[in-house]
N, CA, C and O of each residue as an XYZ file, in Angstrom:
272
protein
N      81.459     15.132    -66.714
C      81.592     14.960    -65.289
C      80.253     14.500    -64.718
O      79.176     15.064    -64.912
N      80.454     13.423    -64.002
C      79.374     12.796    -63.220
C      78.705     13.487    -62.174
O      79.485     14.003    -61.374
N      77.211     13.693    -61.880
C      76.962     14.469    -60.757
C      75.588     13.596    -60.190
O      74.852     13.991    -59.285
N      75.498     12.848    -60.633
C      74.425     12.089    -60.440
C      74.957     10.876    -59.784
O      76.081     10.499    -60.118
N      74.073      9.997    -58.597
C      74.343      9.038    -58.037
C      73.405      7.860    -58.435
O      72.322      8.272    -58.850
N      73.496      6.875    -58.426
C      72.947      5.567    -58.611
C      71.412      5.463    -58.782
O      70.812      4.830    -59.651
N      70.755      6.418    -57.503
C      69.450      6.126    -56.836
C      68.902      7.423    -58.038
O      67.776      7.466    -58.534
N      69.921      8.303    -58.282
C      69.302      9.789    -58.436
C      68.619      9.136    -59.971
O      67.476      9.342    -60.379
N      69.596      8.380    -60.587
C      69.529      7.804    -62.051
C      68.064      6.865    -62.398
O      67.109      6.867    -63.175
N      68.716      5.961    -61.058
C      67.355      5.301    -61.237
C      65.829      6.034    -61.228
O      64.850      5.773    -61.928
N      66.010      7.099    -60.120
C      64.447      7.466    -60.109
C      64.289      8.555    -60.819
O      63.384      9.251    -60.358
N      65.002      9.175    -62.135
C      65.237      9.778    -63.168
C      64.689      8.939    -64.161
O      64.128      9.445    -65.133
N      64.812      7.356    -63.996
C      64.471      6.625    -65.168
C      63.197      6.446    -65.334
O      62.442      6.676    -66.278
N      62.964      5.730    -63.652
C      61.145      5.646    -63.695
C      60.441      6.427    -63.840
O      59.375      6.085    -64.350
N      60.618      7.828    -63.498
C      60.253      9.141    -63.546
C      59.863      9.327    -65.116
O      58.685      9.400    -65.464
N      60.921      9.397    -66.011
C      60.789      9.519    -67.544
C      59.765      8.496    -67.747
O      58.639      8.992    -67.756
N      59.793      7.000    -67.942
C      59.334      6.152    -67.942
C      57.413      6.450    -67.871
O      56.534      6.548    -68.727
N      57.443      6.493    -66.736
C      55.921      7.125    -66.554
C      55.407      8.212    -67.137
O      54.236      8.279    -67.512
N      56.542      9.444    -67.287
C      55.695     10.659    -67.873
C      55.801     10.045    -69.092
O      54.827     10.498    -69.694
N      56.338      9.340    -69.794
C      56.033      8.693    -71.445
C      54.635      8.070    -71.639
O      53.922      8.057    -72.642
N      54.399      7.456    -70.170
C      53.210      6.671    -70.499
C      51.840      7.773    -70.218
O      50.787      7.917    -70.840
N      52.361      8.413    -69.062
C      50.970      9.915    -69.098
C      51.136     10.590    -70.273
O      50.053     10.933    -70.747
N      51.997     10.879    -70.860
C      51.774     11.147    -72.242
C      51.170     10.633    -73.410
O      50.708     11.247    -74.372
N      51.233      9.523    -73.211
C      50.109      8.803    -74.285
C      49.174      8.265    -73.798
O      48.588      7.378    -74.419
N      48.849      8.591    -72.762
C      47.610      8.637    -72.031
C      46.362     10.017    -71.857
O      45.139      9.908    -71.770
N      47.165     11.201    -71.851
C      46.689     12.375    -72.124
C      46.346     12.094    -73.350
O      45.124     11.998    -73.461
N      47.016     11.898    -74.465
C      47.071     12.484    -75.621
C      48.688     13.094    -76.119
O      49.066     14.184    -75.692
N      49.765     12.071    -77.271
C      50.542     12.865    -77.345
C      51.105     13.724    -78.032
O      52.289     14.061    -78.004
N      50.102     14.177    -78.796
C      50.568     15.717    -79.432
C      49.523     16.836    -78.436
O      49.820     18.020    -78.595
N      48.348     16.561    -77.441
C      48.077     17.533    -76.763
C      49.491     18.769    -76.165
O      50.695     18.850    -76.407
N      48.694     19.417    -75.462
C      49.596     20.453    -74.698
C      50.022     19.686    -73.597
O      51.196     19.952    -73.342
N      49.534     18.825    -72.829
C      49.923     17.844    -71.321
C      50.584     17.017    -72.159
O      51.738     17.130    -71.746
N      50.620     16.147    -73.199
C      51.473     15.010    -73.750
C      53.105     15.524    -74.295
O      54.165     14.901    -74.239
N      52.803     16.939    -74.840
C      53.760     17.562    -75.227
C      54.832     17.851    -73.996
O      55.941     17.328    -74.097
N      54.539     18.655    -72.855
C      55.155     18.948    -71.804
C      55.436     17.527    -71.097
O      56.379     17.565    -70.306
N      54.920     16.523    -71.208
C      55.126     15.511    -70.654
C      56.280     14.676    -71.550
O      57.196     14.011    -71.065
N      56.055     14.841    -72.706
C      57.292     14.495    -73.428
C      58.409     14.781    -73.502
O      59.406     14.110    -73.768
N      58.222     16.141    -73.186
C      59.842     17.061    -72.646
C      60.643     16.627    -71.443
O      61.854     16.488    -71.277
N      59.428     16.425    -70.522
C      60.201     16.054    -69.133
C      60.947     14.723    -68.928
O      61.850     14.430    -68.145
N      60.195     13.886    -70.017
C      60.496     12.069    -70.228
C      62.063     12.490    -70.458
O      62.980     12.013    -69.790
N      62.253     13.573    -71.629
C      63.093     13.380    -72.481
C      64.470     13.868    -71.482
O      65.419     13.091    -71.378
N      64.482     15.073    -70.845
C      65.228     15.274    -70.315
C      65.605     14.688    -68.551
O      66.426     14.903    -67.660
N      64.668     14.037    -68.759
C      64.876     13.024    -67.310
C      65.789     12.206    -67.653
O      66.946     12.120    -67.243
N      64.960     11.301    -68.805
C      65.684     10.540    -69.746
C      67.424     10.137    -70.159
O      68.295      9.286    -69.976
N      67.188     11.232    -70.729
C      69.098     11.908    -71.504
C      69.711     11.823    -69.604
O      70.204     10.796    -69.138
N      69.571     12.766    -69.014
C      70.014     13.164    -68.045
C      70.542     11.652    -67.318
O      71.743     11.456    -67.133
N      69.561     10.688    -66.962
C      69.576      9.566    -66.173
C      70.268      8.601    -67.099
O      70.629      7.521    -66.631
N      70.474      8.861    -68.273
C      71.716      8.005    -69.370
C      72.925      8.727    -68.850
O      73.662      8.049    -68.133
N      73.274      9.987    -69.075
C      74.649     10.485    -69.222
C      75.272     10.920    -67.770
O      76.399     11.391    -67.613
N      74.112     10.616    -66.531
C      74.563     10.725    -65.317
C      74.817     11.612    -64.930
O      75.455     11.590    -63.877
N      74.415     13.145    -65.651
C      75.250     14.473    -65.533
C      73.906     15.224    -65.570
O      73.095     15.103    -66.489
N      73.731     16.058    -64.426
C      72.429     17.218    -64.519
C      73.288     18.151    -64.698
O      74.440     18.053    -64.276
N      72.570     19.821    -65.747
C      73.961     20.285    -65.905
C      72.923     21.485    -64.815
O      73.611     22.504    -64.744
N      71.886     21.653    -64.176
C      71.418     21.961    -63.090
C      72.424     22.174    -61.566
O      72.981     22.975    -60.816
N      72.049     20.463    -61.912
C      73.245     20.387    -60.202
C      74.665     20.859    -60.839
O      75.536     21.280    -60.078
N      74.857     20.798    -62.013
C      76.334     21.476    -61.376
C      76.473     22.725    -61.756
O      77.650     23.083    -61.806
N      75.276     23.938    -62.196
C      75.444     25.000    -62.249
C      75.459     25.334    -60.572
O      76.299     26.146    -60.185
N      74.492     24.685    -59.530
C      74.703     24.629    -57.980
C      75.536     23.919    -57.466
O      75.548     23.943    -56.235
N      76.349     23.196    -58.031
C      77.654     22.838    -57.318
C      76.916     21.277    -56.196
O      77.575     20.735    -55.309
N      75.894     20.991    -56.473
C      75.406     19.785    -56.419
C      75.531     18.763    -56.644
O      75.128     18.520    -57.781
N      76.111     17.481    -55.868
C      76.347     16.212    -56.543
C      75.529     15.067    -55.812
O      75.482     15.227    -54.592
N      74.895     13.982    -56.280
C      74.445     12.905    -55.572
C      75.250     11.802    -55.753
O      74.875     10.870    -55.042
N      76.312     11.523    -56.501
C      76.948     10.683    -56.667
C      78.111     11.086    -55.628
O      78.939     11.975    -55.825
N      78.006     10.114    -54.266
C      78.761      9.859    -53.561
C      80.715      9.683    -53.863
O      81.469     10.100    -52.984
N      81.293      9.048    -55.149
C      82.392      9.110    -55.189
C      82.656     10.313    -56.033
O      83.750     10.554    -56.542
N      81.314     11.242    -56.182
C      82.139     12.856    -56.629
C      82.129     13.729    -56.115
O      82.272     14.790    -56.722
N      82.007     13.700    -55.151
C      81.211     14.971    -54.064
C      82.299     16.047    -54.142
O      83.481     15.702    -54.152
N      81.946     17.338    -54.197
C      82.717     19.038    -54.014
C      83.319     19.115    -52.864
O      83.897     20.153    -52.538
């Protein structure tokens, strides 16, 4: 189930996008490259499969044709 909207995806993508690159900018096996790799990753996945499972433990949707 979709809970994510268009804009939410996109700035999920750039979001990942950048913490990939502060990550190998820190350093990426440091402790900041590491945590920064996590966040890429699950921004990432999340902004592919369109589904935060966040927003829908809160009953949250940004995708306009799914709204509660």
């Amino acid at each position: 189930m979709r809970n994510e909207g268009p804009i939410d995806r996109i700035l999920r993508g750039v979001v990942a996008v950048a913490a990939v690159v502060l990550a190998l900018v820190v350093g990426a096996g440091s402790g900041w490259g590491i945590v920064l790799w996590i966040i890429a990753a699950i921004l990432g996945v999340t902004a592919l499969i369109g589904m935060c499972p966040i927003y829908q433990v809160l009953g949250i949707s940004t995708d306009a044709g799914h709204q509660h």
